[in-house]
KOLNU-930639 format. One record per residue (C-alpha): chain; residue number from 1; residue in three letters; x, y, z. Coordinates in nm, 4 decimals, padded with zeros to 6 digits. Each point is the difference from the previous one (the first is absolute). Layout:
BEGIN
<rec c="A" k="NUM" r="ALA" x="X" y="Y" z="Z"/>
...
//
This chain:
BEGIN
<rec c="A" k="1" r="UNK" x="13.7197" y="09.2517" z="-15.0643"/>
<rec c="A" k="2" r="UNK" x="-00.2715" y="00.2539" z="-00.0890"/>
<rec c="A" k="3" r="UNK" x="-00.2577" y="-00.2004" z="00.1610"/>
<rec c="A" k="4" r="UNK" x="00.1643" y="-00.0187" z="00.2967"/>
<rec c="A" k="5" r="UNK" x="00.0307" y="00.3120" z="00.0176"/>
<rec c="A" k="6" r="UNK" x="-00.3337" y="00.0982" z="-00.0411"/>
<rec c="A" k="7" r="UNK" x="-00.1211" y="-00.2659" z="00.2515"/>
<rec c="A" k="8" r="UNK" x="00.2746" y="00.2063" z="00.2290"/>
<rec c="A" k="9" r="UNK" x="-00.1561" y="00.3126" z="-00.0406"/>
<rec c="A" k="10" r="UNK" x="-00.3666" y="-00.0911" z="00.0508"/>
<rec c="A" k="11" r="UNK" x="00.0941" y="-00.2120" z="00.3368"/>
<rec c="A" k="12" r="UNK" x="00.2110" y="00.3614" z="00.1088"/>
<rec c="A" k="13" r="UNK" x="-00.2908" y="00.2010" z="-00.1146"/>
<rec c="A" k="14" r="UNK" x="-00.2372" y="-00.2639" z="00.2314"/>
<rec c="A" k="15" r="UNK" x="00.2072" y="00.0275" z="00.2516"/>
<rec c="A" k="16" r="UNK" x="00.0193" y="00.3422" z="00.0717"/>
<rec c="A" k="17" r="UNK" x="-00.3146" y="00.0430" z="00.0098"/>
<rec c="A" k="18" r="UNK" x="-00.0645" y="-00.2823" z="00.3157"/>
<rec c="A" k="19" r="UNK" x="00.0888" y="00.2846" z="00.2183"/>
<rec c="A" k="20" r="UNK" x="-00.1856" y="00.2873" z="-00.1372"/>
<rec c="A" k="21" r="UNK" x="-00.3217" y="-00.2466" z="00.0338"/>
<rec c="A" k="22" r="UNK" x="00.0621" y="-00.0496" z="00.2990"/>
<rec c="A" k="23" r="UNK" x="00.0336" y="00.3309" z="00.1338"/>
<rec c="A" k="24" r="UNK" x="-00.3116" y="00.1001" z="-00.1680"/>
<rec c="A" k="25" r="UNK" x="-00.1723" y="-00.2703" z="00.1876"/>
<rec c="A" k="26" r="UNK" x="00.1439" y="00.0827" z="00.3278"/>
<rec c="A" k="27" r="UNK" x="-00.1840" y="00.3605" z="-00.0867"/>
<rec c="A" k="28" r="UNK" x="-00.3009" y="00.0524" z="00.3005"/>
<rec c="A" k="29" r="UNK" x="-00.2915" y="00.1651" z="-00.0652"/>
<rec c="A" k="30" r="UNK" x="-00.0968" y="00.1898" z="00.3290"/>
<rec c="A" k="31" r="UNK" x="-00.3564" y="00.1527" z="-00.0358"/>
<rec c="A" k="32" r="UNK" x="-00.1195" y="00.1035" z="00.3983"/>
<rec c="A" k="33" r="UNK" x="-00.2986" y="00.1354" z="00.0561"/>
<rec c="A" k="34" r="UNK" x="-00.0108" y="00.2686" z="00.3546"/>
<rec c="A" k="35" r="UNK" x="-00.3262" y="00.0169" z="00.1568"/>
<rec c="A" k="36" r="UNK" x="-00.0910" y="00.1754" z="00.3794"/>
<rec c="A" k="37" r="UNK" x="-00.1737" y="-00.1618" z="00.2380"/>
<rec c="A" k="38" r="UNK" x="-00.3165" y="00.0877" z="-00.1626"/>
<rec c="A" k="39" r="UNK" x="00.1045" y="-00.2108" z="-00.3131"/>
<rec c="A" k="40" r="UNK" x="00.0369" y="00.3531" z="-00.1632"/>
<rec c="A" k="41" r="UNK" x="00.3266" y="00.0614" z="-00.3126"/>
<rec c="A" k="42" r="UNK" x="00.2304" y="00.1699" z="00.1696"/>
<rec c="A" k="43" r="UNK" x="00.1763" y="00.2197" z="-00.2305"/>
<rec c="A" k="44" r="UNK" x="00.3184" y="00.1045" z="-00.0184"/>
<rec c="A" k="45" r="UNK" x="00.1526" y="-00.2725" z="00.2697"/>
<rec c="A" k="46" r="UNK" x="00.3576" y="-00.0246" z="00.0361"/>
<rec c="A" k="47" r="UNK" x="00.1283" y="-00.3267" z="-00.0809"/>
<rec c="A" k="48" r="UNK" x="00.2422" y="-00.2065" z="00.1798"/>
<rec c="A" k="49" r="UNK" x="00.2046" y="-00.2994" z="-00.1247"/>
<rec c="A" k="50" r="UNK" x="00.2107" y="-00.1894" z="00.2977"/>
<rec c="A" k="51" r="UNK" x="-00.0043" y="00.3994" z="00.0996"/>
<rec c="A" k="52" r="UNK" x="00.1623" y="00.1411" z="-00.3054"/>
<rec c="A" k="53" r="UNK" x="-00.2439" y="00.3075" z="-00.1258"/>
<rec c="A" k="54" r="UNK" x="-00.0837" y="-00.0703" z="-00.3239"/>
<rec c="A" k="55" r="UNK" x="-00.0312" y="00.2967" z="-00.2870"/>
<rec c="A" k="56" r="UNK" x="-00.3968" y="00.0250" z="-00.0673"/>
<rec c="A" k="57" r="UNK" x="-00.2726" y="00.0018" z="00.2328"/>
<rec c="A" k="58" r="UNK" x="-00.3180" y="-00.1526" z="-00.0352"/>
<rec c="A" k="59" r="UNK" x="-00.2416" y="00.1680" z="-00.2700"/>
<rec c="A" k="60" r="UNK" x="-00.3304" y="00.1713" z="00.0531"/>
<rec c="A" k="61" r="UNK" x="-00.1392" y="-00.3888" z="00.0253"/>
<rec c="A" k="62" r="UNK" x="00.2422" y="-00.0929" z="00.2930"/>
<rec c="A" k="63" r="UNK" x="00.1972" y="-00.2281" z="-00.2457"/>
<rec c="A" k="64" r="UNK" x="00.3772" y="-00.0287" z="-00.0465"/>
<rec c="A" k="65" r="UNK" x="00.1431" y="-00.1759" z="-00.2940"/>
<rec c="A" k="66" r="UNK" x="00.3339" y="-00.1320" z="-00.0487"/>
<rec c="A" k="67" r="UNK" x="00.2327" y="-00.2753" z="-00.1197"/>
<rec c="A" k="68" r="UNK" x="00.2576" y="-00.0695" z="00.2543"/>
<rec c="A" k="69" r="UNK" x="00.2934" y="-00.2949" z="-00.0180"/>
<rec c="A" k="70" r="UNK" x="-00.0093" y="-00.1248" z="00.3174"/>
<rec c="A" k="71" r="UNK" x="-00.3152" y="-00.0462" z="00.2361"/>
<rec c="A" k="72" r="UNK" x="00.0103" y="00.1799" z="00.3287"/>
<rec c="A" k="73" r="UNK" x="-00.0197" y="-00.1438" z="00.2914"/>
<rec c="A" k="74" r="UNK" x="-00.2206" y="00.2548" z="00.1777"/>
<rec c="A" k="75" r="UNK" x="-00.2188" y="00.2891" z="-00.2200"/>
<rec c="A" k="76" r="UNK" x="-00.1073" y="00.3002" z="00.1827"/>
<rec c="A" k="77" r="UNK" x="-00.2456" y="00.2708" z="-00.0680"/>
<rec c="A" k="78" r="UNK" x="-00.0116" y="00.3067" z="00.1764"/>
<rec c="A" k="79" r="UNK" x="-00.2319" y="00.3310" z="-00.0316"/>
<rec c="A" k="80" r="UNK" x="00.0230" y="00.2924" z="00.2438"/>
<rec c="A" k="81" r="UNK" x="-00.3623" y="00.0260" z="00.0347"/>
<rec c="A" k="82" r="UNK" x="-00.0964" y="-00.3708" z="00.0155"/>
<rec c="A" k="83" r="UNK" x="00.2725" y="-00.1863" z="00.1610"/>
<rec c="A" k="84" r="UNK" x="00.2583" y="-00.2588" z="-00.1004"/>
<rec c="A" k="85" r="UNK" x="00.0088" y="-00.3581" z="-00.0296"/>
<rec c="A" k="86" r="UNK" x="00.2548" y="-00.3053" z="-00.0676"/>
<rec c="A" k="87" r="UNK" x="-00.0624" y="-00.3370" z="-00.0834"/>
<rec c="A" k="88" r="UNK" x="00.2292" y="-00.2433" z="-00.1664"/>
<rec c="A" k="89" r="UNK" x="-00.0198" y="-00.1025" z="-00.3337"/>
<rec c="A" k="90" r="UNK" x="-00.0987" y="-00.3534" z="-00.0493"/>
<rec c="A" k="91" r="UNK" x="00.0096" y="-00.0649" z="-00.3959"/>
<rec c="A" k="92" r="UNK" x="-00.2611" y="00.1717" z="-00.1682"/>
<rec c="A" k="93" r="UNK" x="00.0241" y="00.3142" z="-00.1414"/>
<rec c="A" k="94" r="UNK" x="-00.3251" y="00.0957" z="-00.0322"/>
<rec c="A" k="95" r="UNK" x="-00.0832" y="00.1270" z="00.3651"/>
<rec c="A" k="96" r="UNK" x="-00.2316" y="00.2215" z="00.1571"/>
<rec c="A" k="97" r="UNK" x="00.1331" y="00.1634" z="00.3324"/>
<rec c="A" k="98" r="UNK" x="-00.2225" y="00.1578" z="00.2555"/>
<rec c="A" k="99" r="UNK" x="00.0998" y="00.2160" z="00.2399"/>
<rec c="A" k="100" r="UNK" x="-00.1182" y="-00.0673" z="00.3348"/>
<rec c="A" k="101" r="UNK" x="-00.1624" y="00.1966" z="00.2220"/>
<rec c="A" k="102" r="UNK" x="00.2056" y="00.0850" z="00.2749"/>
<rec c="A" k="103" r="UNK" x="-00.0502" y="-00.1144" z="00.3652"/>
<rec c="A" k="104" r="UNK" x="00.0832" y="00.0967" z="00.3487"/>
<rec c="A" k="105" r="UNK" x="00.2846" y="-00.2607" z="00.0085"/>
<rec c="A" k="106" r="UNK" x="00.1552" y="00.2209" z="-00.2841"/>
<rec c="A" k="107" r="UNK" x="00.0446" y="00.3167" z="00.0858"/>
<rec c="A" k="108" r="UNK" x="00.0434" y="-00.0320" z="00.4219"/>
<rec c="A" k="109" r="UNK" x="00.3345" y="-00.0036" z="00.1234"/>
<rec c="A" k="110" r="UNK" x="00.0382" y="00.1906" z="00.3083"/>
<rec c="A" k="111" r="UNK" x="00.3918" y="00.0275" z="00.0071"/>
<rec c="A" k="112" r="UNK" x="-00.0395" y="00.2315" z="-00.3196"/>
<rec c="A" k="113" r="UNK" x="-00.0415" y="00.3828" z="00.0091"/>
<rec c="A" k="114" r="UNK" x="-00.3714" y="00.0970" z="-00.0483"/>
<rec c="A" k="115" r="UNK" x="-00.0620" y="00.3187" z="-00.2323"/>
<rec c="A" k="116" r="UNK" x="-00.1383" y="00.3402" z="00.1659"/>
<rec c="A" k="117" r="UNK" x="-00.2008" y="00.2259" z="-00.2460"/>
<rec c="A" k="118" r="UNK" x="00.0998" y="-00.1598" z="-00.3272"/>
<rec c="A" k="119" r="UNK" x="-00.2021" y="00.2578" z="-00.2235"/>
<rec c="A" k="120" r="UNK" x="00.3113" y="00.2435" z="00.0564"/>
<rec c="A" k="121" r="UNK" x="00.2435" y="-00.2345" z="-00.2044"/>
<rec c="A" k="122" r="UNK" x="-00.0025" y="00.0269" z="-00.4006"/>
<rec c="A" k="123" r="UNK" x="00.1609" y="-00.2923" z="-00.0612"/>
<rec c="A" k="124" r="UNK" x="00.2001" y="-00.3227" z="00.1621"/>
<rec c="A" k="125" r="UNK" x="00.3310" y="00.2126" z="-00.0071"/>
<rec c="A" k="126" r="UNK" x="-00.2071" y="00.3251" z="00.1764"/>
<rec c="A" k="127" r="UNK" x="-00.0799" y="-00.2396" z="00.2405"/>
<rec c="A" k="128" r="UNK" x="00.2919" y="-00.1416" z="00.0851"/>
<rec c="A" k="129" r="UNK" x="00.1693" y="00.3058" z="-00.0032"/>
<rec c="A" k="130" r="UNK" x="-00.2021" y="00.1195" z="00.2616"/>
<rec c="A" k="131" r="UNK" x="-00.0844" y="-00.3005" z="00.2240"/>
<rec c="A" k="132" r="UNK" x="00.2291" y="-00.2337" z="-00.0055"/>
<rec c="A" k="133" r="UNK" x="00.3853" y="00.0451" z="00.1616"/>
<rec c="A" k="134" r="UNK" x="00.2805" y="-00.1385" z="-00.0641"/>
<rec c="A" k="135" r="UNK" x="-00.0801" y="00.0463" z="-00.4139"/>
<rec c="A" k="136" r="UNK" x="00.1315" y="00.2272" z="-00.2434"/>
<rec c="A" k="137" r="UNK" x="-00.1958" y="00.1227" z="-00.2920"/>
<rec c="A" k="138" r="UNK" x="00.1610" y="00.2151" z="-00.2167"/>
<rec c="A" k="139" r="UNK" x="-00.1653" y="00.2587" z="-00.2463"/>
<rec c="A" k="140" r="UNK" x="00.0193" y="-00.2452" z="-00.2691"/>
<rec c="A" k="141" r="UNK" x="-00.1687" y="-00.2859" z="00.1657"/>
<rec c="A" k="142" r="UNK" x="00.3450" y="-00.1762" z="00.1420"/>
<rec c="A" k="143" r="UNK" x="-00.0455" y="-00.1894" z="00.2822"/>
<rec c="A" k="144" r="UNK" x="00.2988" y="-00.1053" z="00.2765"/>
<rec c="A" k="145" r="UNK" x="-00.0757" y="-00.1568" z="00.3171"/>
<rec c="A" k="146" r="UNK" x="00.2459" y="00.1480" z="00.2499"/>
<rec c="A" k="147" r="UNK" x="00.2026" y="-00.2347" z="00.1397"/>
<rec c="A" k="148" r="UNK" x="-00.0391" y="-00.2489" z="-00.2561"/>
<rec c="A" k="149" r="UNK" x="00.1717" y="00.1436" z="-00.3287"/>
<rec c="A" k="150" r="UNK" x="00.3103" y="00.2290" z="-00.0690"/>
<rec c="A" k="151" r="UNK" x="-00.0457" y="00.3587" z="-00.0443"/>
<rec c="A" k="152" r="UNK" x="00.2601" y="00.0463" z="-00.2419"/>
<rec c="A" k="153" r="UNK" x="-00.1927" y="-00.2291" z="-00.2561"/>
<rec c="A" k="154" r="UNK" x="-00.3986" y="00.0090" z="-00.0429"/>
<rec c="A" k="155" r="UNK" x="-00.1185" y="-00.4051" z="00.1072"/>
<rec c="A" k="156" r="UNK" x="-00.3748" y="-00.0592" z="-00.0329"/>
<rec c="A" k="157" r="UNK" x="-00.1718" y="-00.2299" z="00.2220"/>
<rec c="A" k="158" r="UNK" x="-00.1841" y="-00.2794" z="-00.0423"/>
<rec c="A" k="159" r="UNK" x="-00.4038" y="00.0502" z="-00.0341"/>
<rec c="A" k="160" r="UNK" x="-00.2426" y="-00.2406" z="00.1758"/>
<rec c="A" k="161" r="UNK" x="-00.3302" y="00.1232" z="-00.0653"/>
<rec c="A" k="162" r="UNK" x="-00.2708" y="-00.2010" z="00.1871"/>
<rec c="A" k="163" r="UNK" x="00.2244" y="-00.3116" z="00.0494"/>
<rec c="A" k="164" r="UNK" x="00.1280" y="00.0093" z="-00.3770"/>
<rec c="A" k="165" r="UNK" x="00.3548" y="00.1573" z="-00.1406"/>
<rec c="A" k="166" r="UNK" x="-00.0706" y="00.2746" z="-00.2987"/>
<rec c="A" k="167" r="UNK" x="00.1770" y="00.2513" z="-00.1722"/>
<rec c="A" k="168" r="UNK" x="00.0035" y="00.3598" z="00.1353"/>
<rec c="A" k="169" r="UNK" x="-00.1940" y="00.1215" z="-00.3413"/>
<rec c="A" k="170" r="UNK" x="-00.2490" y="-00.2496" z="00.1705"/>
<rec c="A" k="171" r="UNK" x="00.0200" y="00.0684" z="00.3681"/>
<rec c="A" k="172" r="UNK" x="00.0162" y="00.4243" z="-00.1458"/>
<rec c="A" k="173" r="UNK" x="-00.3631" y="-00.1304" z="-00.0721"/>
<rec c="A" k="174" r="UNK" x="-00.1419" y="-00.0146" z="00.3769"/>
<rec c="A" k="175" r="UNK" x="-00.2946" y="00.2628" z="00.1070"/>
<rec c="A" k="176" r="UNK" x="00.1193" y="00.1237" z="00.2844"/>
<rec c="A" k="177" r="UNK" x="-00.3902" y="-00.0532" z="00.1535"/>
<rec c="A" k="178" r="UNK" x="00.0619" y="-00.3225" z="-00.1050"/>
<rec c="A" k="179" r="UNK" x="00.2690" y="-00.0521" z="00.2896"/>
<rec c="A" k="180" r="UNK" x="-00.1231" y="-00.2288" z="00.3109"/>
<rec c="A" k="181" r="UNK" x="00.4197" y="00.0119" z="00.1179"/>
<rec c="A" k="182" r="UNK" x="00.3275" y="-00.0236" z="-00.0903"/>
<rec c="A" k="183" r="UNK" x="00.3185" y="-00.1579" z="00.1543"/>
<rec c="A" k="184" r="UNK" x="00.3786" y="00.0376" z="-00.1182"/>
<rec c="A" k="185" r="UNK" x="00.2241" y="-00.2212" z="00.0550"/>
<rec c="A" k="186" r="UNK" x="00.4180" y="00.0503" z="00.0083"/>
<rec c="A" k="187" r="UNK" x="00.2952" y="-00.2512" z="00.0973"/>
<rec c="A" k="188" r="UNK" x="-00.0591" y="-00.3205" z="00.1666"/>
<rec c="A" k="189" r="UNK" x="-00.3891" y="00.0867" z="-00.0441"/>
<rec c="A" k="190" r="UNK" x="00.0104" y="-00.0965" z="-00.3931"/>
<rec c="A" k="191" r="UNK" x="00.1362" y="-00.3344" z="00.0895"/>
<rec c="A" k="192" r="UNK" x="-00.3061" y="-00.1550" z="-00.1552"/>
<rec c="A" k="193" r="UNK" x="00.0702" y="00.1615" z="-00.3352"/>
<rec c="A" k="194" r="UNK" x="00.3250" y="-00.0703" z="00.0050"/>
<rec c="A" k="195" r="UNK" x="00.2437" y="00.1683" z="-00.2749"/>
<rec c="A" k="196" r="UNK" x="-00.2885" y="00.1615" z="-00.1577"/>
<rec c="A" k="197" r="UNK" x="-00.0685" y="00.2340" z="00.3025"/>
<rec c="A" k="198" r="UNK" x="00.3784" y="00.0952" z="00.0880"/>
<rec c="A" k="199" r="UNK" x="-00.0774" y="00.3679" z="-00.0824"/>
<rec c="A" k="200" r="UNK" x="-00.3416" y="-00.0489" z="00.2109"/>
<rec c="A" k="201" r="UNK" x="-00.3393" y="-00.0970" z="-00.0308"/>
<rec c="A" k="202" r="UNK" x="-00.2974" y="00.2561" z="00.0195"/>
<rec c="A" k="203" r="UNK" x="-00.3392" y="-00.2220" z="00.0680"/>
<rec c="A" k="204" r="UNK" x="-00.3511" y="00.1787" z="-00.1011"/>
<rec c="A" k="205" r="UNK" x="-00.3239" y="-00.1426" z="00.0805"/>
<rec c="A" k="206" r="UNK" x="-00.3462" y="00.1422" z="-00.1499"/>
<rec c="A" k="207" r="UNK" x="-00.3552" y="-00.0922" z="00.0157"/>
<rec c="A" k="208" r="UNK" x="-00.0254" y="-00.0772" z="-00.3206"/>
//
């Protein structure tokens, strides 16, 4: 009896520990390198997993470690005075993401409202504040698109900043001289979004 016993013990000890193995092996280690389109590090680039901003930045060698559960889908890196970039993840997690330069077929969109003067603007909220209507930005950096969110309770909307969705500590990121335009987009508009833009959808493009 006591030696079954012990065998039952060691197979429950085995056992348990199937699962923990398995986790650990299901453990990714993402190590992304950010370089410009001069091959330069770019340091301190925000990094996105399947747009979800993650915690760190990259270091003073454009890198960004971390060990992550799941693999992303798409991994973007953004920097307010390079540019941003996505590409999807295809595997390896040793990757080295350029940003690319941008082009003329980036940034031109005639249906969106071209800046005037820029240099007045301190920031993305400054500006918006005092270009664009139909927003609301209160002291503390709130934004409501008229028309598209109740009053009585703050809604943000969604961010696209040069084609991609971010956070607003992200899009609160944008040089204003940066700005080529900027479009906003309320009701049947943010169709294309779907759920995601029912409190509206403010669109930024920059030249870099």
């Amino acid at each position: 009896m006591k030696i079954l016993k012990k065998i039952f013990f060691i197979a429950l000890i085995f056992i348990s520990a199937i699962p923990f193995s398995q986790e650990k092996e299901e453990t990714i280690k993402l190590n992304l390198t950010v370089k410009d389109y001069n091959n330069k590090a770019v340091p301190g680039a925000i990094i996105l997993l399947d747009n979800v901003k993650q915690d760190r930045v990259a270091n003073a060698s454009g890198t960004f470690k971390a060990n992550i559960k799941k693999e992303p889908i798409e991994i973007t890196v953004y920097s307010p005075k390079v540019g941003v970039q996505t590409v999807k993840y295809l595997g390896n997690p040793n990757m080295i993401i350029n940003i690319k330069r941008p082009t003329n077929e980036d940034v031109s969109d005639t249906s969106r409202e071209k800046i005037a003067d820029p240099m007045q603007f301190r920031d993305i909220y400054d500006y918006l504040r005092g270009k664009v209507a139909g927003v609301v930005v209160t002291v503390r950096n709130s934004i409501v698109i008229r028309g598209a969110s109740d009053f009585r309770e703050y809604k943000a909307p969604m961010f696209i900043l040069n084609g991609v969705q971010v956070d607003q500590e992200t899009f609160g990121q944008i040089v204003p001289v940066t700005i080529v335009s900027v479009k906003i987009l309320k009701g049947p508009e943010t169709a294309i979004y779907g759920i995601r833009g029912a409190n509206g959808v403010i669109e930024v493009t920059t030249i870099i």
